[in-house]
C-alpha positions as CSV (number, residue, x, y, z in Angstrom):
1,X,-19.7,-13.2,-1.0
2,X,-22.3,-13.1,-3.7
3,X,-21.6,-15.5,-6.7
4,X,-20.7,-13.6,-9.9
5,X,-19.9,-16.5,-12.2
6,X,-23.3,-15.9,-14.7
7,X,-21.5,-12.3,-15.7
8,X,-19.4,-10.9,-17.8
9,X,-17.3,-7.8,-17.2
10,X,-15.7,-5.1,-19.9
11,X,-13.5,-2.7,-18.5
12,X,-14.7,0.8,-20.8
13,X,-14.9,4.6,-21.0
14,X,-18.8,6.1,-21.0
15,X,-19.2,9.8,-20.8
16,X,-15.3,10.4,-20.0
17,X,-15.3,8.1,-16.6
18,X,-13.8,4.4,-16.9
19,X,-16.9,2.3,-16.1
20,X,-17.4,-1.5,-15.8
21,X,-20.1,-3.0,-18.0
22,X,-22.0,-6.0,-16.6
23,X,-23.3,-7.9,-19.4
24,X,-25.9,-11.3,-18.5
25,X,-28.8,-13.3,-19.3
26,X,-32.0,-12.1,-18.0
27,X,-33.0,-12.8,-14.9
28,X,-34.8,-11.4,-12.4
29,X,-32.8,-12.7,-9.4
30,X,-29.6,-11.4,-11.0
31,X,-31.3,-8.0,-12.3
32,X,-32.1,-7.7,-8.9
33,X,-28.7,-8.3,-7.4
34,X,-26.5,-6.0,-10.0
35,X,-29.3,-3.6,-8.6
36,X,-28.1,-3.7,-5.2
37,X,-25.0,-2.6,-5.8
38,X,-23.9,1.0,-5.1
39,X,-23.7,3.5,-7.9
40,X,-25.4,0.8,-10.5
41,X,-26.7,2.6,-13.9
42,X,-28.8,1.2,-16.1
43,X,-28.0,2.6,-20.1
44,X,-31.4,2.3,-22.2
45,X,-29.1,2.7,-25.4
46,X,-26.3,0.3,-24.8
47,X,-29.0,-2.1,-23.1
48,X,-26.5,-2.9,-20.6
49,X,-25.8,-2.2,-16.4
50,X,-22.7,-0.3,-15.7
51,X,-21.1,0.2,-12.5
52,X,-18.0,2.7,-11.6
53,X,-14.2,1.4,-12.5
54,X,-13.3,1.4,-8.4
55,X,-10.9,-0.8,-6.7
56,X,-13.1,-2.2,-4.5
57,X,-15.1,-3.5,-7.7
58,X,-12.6,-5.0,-9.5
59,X,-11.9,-6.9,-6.3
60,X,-15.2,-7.7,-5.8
61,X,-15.7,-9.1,-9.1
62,X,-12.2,-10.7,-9.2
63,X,-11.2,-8.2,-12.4
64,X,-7.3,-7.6,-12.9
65,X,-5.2,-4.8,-11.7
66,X,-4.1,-2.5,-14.4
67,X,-1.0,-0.8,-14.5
68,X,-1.0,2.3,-16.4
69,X,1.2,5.3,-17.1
70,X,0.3,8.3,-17.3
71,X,-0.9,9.7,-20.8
72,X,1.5,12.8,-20.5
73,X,4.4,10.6,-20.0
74,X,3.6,8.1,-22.3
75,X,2.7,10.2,-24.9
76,X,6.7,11.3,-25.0
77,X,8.0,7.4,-24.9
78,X,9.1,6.3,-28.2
79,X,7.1,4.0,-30.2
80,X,9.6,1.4,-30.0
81,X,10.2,1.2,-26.2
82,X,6.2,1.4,-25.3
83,X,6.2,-2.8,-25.7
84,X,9.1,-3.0,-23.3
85,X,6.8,-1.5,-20.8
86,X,4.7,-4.8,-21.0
87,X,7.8,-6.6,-21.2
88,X,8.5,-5.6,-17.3
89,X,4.6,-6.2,-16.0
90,X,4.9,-9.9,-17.6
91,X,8.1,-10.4,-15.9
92,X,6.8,-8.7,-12.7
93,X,4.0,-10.7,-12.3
94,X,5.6,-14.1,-12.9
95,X,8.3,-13.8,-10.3
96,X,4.9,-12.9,-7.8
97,X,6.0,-9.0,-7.2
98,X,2.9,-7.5,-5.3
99,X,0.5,-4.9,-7.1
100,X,1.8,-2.1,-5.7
101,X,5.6,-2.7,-6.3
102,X,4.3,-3.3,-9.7
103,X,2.9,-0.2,-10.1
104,X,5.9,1.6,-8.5
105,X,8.2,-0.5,-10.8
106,X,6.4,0.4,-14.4
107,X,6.3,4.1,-13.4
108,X,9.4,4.6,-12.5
109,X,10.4,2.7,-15.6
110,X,8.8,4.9,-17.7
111,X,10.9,7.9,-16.7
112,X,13.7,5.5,-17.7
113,X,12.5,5.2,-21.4
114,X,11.2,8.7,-21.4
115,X,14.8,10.0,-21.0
116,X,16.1,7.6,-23.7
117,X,13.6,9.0,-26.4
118,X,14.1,7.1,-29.6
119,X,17.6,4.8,-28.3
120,X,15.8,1.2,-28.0
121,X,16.6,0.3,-24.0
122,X,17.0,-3.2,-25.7
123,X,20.5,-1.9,-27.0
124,X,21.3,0.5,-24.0
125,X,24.0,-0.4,-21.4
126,X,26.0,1.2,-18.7
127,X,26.8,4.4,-20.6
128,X,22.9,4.8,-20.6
129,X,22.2,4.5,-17.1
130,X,24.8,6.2,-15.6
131,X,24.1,9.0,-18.2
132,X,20.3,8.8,-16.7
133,X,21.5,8.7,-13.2
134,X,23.4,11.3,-13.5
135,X,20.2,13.4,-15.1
136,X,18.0,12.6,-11.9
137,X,21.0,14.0,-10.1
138,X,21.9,16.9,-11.3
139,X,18.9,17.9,-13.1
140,X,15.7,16.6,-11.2
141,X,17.9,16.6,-7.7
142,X,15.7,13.4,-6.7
143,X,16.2,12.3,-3.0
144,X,17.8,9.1,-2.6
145,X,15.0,7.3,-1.6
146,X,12.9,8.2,-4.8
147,X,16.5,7.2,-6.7
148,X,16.9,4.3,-5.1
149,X,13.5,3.4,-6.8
150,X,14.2,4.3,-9.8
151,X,17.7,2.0,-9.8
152,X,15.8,-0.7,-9.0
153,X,13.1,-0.3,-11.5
154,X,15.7,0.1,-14.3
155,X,17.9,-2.6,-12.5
156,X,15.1,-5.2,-12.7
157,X,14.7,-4.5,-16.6
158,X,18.2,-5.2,-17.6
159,X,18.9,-7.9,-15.3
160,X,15.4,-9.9,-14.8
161,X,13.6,-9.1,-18.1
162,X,17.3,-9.0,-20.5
163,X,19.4,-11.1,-18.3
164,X,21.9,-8.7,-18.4
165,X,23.3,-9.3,-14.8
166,X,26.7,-7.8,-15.3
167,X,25.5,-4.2,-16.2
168,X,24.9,-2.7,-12.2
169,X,28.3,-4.6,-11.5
170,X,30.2,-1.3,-12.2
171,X,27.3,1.3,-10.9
172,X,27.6,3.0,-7.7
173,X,24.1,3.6,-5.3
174,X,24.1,6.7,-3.4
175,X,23.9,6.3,-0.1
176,X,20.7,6.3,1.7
177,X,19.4,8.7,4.2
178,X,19.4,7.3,7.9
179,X,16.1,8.7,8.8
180,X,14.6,7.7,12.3
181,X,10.7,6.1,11.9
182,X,8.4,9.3,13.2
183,X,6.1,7.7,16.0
184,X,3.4,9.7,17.9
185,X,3.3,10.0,22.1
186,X,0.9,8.2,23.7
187,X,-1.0,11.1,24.3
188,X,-0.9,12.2,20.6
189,X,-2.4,8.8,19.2
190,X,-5.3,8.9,22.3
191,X,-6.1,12.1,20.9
192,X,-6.1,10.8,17.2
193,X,-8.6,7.9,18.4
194,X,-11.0,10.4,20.7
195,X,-11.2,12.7,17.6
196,X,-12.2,9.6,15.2
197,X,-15.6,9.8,16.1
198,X,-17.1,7.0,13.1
199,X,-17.6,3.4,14.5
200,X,-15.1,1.7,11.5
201,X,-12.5,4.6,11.0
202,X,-11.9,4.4,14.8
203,X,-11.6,0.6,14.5
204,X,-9.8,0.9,11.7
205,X,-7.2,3.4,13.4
206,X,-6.8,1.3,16.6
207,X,-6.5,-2.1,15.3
208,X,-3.6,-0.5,13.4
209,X,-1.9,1.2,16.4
210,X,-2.9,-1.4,18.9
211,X,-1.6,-4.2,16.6
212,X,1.6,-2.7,14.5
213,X,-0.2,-3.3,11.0
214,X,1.2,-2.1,8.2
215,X,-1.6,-0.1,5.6
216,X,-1.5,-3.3,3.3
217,X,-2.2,-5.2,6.2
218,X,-4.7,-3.5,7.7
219,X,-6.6,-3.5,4.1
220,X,-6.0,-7.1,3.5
221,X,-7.5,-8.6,7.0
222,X,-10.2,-10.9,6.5
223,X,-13.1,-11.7,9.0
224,X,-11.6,-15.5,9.0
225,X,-8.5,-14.2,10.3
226,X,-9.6,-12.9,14.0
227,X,-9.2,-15.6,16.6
228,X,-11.2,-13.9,19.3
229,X,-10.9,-16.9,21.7
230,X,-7.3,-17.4,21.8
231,X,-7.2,-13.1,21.1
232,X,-4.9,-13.7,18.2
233,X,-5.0,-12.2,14.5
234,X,-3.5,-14.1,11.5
235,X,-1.6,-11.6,9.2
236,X,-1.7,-13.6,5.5
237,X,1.0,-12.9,3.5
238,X,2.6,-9.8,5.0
239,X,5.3,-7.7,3.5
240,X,7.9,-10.2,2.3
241,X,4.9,-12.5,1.4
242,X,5.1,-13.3,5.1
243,X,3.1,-14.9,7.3
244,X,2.5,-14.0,11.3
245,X,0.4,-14.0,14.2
246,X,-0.1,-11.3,16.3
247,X,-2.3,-10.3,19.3
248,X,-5.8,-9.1,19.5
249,X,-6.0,-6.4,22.1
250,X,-8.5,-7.1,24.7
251,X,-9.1,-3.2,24.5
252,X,-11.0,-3.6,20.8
253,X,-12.8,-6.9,21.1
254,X,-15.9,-5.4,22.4
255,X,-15.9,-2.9,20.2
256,X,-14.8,-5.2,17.1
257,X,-17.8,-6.9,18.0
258,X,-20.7,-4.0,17.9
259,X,-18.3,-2.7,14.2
260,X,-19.6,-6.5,12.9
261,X,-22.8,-6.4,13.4
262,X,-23.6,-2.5,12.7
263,X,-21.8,-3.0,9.1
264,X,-22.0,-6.6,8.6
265,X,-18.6,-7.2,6.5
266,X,-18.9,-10.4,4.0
267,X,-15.5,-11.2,3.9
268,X,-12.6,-8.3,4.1
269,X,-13.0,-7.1,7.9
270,X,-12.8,-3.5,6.5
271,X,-15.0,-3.0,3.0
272,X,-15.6,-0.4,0.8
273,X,-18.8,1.2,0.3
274,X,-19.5,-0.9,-3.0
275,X,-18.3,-3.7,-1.4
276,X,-15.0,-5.5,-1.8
277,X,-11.5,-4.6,-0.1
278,X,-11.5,-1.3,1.7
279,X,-9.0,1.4,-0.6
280,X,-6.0,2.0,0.6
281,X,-6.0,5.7,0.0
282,X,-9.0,5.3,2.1
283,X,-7.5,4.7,5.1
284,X,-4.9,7.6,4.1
285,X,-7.5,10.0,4.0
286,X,-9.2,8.8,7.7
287,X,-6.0,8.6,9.5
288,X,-5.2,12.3,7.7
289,X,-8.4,13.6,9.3
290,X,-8.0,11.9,12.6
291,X,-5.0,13.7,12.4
292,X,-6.2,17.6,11.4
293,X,-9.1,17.1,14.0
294,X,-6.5,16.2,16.9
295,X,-4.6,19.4,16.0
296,X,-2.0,17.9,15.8
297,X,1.1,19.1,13.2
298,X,3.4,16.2,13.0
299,X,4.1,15.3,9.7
300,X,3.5,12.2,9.7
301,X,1.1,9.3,7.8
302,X,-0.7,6.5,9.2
303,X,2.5,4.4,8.9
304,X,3.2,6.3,12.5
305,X,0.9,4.4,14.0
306,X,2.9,1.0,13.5
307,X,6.2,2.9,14.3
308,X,4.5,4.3,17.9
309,X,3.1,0.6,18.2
310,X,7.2,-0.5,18.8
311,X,7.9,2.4,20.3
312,X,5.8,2.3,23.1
313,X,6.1,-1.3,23.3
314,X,10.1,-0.7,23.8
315,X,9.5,1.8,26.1
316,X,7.5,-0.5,28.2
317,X,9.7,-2.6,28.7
318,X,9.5,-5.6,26.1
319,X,12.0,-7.7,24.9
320,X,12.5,-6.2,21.2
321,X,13.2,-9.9,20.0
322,X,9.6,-10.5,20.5
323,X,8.7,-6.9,18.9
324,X,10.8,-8.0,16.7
325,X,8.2,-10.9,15.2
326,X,5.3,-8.9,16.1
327,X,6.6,-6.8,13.5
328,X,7.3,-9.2,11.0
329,X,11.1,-7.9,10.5
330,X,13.2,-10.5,9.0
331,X,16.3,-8.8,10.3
332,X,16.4,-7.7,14.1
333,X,18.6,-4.2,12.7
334,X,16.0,-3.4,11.6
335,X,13.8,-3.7,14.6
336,X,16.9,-2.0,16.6
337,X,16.2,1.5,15.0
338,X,13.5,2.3,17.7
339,X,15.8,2.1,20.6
340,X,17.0,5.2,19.0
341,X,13.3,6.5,19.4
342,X,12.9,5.2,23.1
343,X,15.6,5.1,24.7
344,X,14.9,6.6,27.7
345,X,18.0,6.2,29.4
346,X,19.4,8.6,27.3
347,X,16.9,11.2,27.4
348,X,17.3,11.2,31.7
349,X,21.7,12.1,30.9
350,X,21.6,16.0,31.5
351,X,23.6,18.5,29.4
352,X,26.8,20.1,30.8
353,X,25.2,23.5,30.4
354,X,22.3,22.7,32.3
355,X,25.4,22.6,35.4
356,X,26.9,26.0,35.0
């Protein structure tokens, strides 16, 4: 990775797009090098390079993550709860929460304060919460999973950020949906692979399938962490904050080999195309291509491609203790919720009407 220690970065708006200014002493090496990167501007006026506000930048130069709300919503928080909004990143960020439960936490807060309009949530309690619960409910008829998040967001305010642990003491949770992971045949996801006809998506798509990656994990693999002698992968820092090793299909490594040296990664296996860690979203948008391509109408997002992963492995034959750590599941129940997908000793029992 190319050192960016002699500049410095402000995060702006220019011409109503968020930009990144790159501000340094001239040089010609390092004029030459902010040059090379993708969608670099130079602004006569400002007398300074900018470069789009993208992920993969801020990775690349090692800039922040910020968490924002939207302007609609905040724009109808009350003055006096906006700082508590800051109050639960701080908080967030020093018990090591990862950017994306972050991000999931402050918006889901700021539908909390957004209901409380000008009551301070410093002073609100139980009456408060269970009045809000009540609200997404009846009134927004949230699913339990997208309540679920919001408790926890509001539940992580009061107790972690106010240290008011006895307030959820006397709150009920609604029960959860039991919903059964949606994998793909075997036939489905060789379609999805045959129809992904670039050299990276397809590498992309089957290291996820062929390893049981989750989309964080698939984003966050670095070219140190493929041991193609012993054909193992290290996973750093997995869901949980969880290391594991998993193995390296003998399938790919061919191919893994010619996707190196046709795109020549630096230091993320996967990058984007200004460099840096490949988007998330990203990877959304080439599994739900794949997908469309394939014809096929499943319903289902590129987290299927883990779920068929333990699947197929089930219905092959494999201990599910030993899924169970490819997986990186820290409990084996919840490993056990694919038997319900394989089983095919059930599917073989035949229907008393098929006998009349």
């Amino acid at each position: 990775m190319k050192d960016f220690t002699p500049f410095t970065f402000t995060l702006e708006e220019y011409n109503g797009q968020k930009v990144i200014f790159i501000q340094f002493d001239y040089n010609k090496t390092l004029k030459n090098q902010i040059k090379e990167l993708k969608g670099a501007c130079w602004n006569s006026k400002l007398q300074t390079w900018y470069v789009p506000d993208t992920v993969e930048y801020r990775t690349l130069f090692n800039l922040p993550e910020v968490y924002t709300v939207g302007k609609r919503v905040l724009s109808k928080i009350s003055d006096r709860n906006r700082d508590e909004i800051d109050r639960l990143i701080l908080q967030l960020k020093l018990k090591g929460y990862s950017p994306n439960t972050i991000r999931s936490y402050v918006n889901e807060f700021a539908q909390y304060l957004y209901f409380l309009k000008d009551n301070p949530a410093q002073e609100c309690g139980e009456k408060e919460v269970r009045s809000y619960l009540i609200y997404c409910i009846d009134d927004l008829r949230l699913t339990e999973n997208t309540l679920h998040s919001r408790i926890n967001a509001v539940k992580f305010y009061y107790e972690k950020v106010l240290f008011q642990e006895k307030i959820f003491l006397e709150i009920p949770r609604p029960k959860k949906q039991s919903k059964l992971p949606k994998a793909l045949n075997m036939h489905e996801v060789r379609k999805i692979l045959d129809a992904t006809e670039n050299l990276k998506h397809n590498t992309m798509l089957k290291l996820c399938y062929g390893m049981g990656l989750r989309l964080s994990e698939i984003v966050n693999l670095k070219i140190a962490n493929i041991d193609s002698k012993n054909m193992r992968v290290h996973i750093e820092r997995g869901k949980g904050k969880k290391d594991r090793f998993v193995n390296l299909p003998d399938s790919v490594l061919e191919q893994l080999r010619s996707y190196y040296i046709e795109y020549k990664p630096k230091v993320y296996l996967f990058e984007g195309q200004y460099g840096g860690q490949y988007s998330s979203r990203a990877v959304q948008e080439v599994f739900k291509k794949s997908l469309n391509k394939a014809n096929i109408s499943k319903k289902v997002g590129i987290h299927s491609l883990r779920h068929s992963f333990a699947t197929h492995l089930l219905e092959n034959g494999t201990d599910i203790r030993f899924i169970q750590e490819l997986l990186g599941h820290n409990d084996l129940k919840t490993t056990f919720v694919y038997t319900h997908v394989s089983d095919k000793t059930i599917r073989k029992i035949i229907s008393p009407l098929d006998n009349l």
